[in-house]
Biopython code that builds the backbone (N, CA, C, O; Angstrom):
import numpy as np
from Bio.PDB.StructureBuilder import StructureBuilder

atoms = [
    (1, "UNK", "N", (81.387, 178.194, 105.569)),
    (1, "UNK", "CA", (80.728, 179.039, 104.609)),
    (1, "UNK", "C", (79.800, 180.008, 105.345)),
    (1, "UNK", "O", (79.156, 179.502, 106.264)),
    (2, "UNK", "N", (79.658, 181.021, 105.159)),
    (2, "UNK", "CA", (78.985, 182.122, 105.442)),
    (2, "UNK", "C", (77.494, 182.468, 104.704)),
    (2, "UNK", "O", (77.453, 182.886, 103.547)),
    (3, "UNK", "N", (76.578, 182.298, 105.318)),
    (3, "UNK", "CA", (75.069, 182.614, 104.599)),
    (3, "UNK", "C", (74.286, 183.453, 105.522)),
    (3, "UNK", "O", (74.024, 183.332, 106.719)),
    (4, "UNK", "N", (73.958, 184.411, 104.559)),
    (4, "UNK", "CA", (73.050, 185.099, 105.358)),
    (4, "UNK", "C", (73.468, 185.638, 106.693)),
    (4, "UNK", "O", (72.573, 185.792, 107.523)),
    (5, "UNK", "N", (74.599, 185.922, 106.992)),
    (5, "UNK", "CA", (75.354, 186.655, 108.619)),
    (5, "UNK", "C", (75.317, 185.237, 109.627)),
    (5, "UNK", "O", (75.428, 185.297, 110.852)),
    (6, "UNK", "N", (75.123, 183.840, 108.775)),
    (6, "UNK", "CA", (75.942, 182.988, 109.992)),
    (6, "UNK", "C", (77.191, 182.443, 109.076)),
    (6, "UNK", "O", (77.577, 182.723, 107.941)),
    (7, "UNK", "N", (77.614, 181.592, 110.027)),
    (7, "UNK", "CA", (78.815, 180.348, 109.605)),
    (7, "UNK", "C", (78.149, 179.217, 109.502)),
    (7, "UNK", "O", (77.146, 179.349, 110.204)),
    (8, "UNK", "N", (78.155, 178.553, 109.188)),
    (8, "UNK", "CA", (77.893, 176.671, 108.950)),
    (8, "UNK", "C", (78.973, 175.858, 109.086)),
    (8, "UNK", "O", (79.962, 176.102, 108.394)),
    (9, "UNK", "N", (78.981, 175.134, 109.681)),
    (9, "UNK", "CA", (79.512, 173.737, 110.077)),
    (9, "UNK", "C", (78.761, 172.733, 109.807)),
    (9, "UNK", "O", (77.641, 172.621, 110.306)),
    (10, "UNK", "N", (79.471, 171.521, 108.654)),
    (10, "UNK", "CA", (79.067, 170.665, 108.073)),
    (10, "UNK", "C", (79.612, 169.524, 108.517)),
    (10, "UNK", "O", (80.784, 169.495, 108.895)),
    (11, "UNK", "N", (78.859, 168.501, 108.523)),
    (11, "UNK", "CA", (80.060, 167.282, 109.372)),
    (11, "UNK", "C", (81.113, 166.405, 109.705)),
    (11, "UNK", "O", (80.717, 165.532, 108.932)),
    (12, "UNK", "N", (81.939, 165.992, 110.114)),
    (12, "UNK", "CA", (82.697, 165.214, 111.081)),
    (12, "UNK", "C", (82.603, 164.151, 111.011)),
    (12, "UNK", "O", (81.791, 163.412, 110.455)),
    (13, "UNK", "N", (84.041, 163.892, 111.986)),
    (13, "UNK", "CA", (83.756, 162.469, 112.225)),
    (13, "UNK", "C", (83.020, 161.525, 112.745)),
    (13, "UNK", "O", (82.866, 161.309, 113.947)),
    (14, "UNK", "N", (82.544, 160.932, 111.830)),
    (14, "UNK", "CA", (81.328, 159.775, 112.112)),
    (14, "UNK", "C", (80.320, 160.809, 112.321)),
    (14, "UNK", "O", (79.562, 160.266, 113.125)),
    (15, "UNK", "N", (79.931, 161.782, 112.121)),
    (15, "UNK", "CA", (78.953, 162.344, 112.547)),
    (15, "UNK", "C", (77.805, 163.149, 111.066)),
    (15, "UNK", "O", (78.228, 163.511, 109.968)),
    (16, "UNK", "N", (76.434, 163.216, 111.533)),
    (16, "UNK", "CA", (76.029, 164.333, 110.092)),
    (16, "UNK", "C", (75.544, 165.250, 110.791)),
    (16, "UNK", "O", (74.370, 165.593, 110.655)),
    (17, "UNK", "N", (76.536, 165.925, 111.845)),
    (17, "UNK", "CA", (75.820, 167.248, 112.201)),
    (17, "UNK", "C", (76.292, 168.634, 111.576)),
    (17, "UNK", "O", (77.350, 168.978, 111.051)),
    (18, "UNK", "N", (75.041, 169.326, 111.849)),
    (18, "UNK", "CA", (75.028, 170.459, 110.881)),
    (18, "UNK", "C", (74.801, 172.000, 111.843)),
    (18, "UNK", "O", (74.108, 171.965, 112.860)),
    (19, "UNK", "N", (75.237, 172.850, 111.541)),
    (19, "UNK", "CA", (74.829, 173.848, 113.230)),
    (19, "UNK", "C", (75.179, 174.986, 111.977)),
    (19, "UNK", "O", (75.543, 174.756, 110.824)),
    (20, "UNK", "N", (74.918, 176.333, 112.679)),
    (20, "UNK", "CA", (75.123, 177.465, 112.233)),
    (20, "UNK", "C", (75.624, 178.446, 113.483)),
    (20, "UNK", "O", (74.876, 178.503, 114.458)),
    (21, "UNK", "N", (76.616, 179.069, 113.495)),
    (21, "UNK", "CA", (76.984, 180.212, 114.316)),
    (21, "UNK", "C", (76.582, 181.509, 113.571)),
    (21, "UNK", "O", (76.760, 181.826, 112.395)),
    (22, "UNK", "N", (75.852, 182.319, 114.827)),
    (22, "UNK", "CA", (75.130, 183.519, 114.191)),
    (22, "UNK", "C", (76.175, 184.544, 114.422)),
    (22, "UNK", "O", (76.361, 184.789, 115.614)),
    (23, "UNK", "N", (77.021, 185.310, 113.442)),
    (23, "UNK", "CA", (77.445, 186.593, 113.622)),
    (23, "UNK", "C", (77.149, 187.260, 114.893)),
    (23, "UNK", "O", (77.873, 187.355, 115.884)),
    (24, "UNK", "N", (75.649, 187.826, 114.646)),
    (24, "UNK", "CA", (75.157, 189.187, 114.932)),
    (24, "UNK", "C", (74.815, 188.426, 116.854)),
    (24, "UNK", "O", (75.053, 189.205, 117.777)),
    (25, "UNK", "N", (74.396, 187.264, 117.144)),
    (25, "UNK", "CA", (74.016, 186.870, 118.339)),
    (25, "UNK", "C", (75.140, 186.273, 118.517)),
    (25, "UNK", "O", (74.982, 186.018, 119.711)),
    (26, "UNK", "N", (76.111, 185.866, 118.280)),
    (26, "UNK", "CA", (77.386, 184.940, 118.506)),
    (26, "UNK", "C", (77.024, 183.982, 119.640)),
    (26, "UNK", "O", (77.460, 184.057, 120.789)),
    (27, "UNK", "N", (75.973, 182.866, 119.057)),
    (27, "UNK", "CA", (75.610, 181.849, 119.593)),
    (27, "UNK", "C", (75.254, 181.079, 118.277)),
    (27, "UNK", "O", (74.825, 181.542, 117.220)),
    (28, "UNK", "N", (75.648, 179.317, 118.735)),
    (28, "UNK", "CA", (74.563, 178.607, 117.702)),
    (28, "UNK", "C", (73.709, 177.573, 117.332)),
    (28, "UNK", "O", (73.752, 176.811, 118.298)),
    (29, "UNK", "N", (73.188, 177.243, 116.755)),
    (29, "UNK", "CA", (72.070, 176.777, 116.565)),
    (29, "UNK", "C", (72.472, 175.295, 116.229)),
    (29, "UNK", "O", (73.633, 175.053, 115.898)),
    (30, "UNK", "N", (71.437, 174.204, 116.317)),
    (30, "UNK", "CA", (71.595, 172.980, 115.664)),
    (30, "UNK", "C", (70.824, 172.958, 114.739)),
    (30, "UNK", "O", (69.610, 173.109, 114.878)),
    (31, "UNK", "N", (71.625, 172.691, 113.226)),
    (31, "UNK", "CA", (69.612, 172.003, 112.451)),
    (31, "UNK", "C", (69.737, 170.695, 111.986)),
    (31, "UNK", "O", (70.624, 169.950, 112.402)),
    (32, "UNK", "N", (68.849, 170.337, 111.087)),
    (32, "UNK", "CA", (68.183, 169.243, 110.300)),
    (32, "UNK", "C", (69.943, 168.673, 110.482)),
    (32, "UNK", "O", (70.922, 169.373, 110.223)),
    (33, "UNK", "N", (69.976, 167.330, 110.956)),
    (33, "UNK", "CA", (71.464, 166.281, 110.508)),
    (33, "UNK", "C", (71.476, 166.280, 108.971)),
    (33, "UNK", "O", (70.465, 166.378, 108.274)),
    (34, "UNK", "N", (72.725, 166.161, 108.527)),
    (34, "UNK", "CA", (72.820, 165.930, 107.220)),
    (34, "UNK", "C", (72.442, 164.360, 106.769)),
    (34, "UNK", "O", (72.989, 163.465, 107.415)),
    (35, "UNK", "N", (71.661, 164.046, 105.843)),
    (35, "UNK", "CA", (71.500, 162.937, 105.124)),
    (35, "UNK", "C", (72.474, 162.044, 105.763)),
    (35, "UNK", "O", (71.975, 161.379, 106.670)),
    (36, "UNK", "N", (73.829, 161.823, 105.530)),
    (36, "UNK", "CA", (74.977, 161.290, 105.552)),
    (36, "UNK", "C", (75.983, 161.634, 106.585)),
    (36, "UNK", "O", (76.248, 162.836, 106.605)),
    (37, "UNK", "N", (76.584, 160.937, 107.407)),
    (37, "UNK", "CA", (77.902, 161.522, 108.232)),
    (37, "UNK", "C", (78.765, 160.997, 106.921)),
    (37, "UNK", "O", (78.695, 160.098, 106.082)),
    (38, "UNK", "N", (79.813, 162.356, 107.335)),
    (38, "UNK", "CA", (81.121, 162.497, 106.031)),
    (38, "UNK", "C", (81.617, 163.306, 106.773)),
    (38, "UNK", "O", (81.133, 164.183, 107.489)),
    (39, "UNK", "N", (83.254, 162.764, 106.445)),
    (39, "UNK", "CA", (84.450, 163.413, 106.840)),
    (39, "UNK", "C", (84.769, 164.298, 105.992)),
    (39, "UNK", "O", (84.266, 164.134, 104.881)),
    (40, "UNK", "N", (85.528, 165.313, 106.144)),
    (40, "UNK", "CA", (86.346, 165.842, 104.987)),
    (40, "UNK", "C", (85.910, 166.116, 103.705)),
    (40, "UNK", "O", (86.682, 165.808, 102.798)),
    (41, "UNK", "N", (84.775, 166.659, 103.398)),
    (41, "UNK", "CA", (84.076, 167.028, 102.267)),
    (41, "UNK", "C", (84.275, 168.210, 101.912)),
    (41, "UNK", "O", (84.393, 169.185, 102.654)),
    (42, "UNK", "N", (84.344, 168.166, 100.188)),
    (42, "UNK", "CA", (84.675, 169.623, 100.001)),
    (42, "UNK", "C", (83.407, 170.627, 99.823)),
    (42, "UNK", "O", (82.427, 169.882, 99.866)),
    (43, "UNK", "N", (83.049, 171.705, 99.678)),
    (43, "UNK", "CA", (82.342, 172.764, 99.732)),
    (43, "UNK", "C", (82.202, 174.084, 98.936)),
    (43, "UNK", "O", (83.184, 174.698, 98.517)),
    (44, "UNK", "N", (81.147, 174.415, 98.785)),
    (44, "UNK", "CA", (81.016, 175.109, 98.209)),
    (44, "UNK", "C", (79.778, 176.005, 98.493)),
    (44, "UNK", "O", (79.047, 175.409, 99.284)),
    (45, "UNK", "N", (79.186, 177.417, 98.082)),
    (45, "UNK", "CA", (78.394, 178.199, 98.033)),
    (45, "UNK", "C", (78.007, 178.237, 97.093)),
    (45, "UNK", "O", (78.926, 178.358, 96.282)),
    (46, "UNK", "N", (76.543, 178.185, 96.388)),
    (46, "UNK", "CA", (76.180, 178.720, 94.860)),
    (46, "UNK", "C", (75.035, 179.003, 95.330)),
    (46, "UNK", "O", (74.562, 178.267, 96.196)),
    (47, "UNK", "N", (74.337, 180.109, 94.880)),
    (47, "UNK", "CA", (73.077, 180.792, 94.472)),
    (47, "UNK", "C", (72.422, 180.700, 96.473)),
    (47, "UNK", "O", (71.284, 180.433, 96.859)),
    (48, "UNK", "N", (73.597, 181.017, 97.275)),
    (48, "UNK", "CA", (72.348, 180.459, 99.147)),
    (48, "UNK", "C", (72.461, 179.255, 99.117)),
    (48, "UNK", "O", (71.745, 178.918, 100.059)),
    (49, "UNK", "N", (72.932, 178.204, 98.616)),
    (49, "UNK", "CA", (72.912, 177.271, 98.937)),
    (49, "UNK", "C", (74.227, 176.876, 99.371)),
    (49, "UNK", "O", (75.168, 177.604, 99.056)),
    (50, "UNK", "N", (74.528, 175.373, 100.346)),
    (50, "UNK", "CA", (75.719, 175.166, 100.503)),
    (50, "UNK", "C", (75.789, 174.174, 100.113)),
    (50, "UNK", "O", (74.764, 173.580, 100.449)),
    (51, "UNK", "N", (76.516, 173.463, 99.472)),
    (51, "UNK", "CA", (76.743, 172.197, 98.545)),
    (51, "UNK", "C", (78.735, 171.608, 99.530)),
    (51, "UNK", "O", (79.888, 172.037, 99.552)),
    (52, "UNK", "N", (77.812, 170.267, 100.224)),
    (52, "UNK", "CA", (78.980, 169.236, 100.939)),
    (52, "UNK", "C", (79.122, 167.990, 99.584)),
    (52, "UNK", "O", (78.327, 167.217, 99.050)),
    (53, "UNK", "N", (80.351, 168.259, 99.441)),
    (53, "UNK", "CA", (80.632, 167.227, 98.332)),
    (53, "UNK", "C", (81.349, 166.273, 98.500)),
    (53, "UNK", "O", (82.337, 166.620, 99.148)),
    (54, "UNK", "N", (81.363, 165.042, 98.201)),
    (54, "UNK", "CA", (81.543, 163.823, 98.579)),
    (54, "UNK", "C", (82.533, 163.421, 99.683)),
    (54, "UNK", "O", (81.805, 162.741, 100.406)),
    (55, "UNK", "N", (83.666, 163.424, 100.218)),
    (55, "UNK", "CA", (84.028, 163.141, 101.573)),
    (55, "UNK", "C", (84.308, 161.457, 101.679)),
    (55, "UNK", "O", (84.422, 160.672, 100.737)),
    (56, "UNK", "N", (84.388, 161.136, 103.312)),
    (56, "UNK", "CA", (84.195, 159.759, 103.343)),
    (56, "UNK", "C", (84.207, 159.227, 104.921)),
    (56, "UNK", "O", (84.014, 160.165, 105.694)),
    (57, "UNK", "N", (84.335, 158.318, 105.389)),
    (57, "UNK", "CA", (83.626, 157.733, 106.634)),
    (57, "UNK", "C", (85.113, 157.711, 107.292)),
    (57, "UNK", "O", (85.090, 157.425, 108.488)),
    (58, "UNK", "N", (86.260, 157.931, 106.806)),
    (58, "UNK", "CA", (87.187, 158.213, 107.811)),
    (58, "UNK", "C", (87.669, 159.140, 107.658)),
    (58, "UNK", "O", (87.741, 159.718, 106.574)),
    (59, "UNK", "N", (88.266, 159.640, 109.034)),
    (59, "UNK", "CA", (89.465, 160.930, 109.560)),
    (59, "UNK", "C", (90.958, 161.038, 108.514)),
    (59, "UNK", "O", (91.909, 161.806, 108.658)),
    (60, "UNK", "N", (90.718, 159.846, 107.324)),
    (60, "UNK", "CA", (92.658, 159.913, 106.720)),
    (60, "UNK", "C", (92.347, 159.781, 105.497)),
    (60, "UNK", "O", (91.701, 158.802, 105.123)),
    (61, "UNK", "N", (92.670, 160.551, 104.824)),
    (61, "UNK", "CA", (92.763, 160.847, 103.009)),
    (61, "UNK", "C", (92.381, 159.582, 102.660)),
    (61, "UNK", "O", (92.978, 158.667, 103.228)),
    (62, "UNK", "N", (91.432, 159.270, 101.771)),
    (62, "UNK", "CA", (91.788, 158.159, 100.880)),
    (62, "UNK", "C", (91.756, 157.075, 101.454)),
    (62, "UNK", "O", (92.119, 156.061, 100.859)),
    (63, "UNK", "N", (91.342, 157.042, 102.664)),
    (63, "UNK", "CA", (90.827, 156.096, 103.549)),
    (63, "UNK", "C", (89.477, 155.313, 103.638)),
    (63, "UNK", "O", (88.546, 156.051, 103.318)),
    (64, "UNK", "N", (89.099, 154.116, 103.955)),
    (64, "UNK", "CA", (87.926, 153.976, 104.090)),
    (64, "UNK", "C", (86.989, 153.650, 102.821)),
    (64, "UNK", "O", (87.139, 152.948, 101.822)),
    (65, "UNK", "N", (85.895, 154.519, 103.333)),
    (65, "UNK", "CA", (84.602, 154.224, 101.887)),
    (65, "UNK", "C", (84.728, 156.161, 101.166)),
    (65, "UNK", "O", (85.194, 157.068, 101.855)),
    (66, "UNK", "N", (84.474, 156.260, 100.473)),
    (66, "UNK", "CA", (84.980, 157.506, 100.048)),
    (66, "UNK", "C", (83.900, 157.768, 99.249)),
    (66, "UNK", "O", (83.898, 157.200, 98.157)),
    (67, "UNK", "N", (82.992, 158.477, 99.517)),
    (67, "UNK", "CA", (81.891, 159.275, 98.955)),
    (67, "UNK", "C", (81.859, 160.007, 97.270)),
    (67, "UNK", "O", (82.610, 160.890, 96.856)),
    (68, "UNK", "N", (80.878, 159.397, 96.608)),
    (68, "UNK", "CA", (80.808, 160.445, 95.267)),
    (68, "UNK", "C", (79.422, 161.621, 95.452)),
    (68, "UNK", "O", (78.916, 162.388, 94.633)),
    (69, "UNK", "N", (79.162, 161.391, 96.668)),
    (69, "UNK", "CA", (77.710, 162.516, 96.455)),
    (69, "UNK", "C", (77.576, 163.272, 96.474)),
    (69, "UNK", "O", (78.641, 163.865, 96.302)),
    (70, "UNK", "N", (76.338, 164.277, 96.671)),
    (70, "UNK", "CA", (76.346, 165.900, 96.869)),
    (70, "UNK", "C", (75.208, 166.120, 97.727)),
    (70, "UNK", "O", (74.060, 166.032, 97.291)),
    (71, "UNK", "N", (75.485, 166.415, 98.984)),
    (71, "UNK", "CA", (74.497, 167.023, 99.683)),
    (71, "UNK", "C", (74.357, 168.376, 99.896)),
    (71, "UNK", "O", (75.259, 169.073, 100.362)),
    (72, "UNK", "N", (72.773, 168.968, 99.431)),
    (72, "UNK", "CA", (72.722, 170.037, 99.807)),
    (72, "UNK", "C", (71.743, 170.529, 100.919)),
    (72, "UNK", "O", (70.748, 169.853, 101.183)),
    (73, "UNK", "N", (72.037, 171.822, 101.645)),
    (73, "UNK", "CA", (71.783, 172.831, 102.563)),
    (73, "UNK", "C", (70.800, 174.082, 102.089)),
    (73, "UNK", "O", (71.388, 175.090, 101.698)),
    (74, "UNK", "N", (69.928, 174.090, 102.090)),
    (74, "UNK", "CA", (69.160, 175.371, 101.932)),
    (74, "UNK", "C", (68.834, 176.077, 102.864)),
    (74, "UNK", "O", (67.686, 175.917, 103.279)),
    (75, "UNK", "N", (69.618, 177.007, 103.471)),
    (75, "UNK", "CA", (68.547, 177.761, 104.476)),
    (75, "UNK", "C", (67.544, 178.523, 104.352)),
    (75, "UNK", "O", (66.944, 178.922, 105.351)),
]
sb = StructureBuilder()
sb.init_structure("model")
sb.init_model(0)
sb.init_chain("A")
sb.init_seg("    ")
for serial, (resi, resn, name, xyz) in enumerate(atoms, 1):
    if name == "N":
        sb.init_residue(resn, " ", resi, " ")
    sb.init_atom(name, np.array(xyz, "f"), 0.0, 1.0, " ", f" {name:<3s}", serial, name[0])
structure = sb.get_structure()
């Protein structure tokens, strides 16, 4: 997702990291870990915000523990 002239990357496997690539400096940043490591979460943009939606603790569909939550991103 695109905010504000970066990219965001939301997290991975086993992981809750969160980073931003800047357009305009094409370098990037680490921020705040997400609450939760989650795989495969879906996404969204509303109003600047980025909304990671539920996901789950493994790399394979339907695998695992499988998330109902919503974490959000404010930059």
């Amino acid at each position: 997702m695109v905010i504000k002239g970066q990219l965001y990357f939301a997290g991975g496997s086993n992981t809750s990291i969160n980073e931003a690539y800047s357009l305009k400096t094409e370098s990037w940043t680490t921020l705040a870990s997400m609450p939760d490591a989650i795989v495969l979460p879906g996404s969204a943009l509303v109003g600047g915000r980025l909304y990671c939606i539920g996901g789950s603790d493994n790399g394979t569909i339907f695998q695992g523990s499988v998330y109902d939550s919503v974490q959000i991103y404010q930059p």
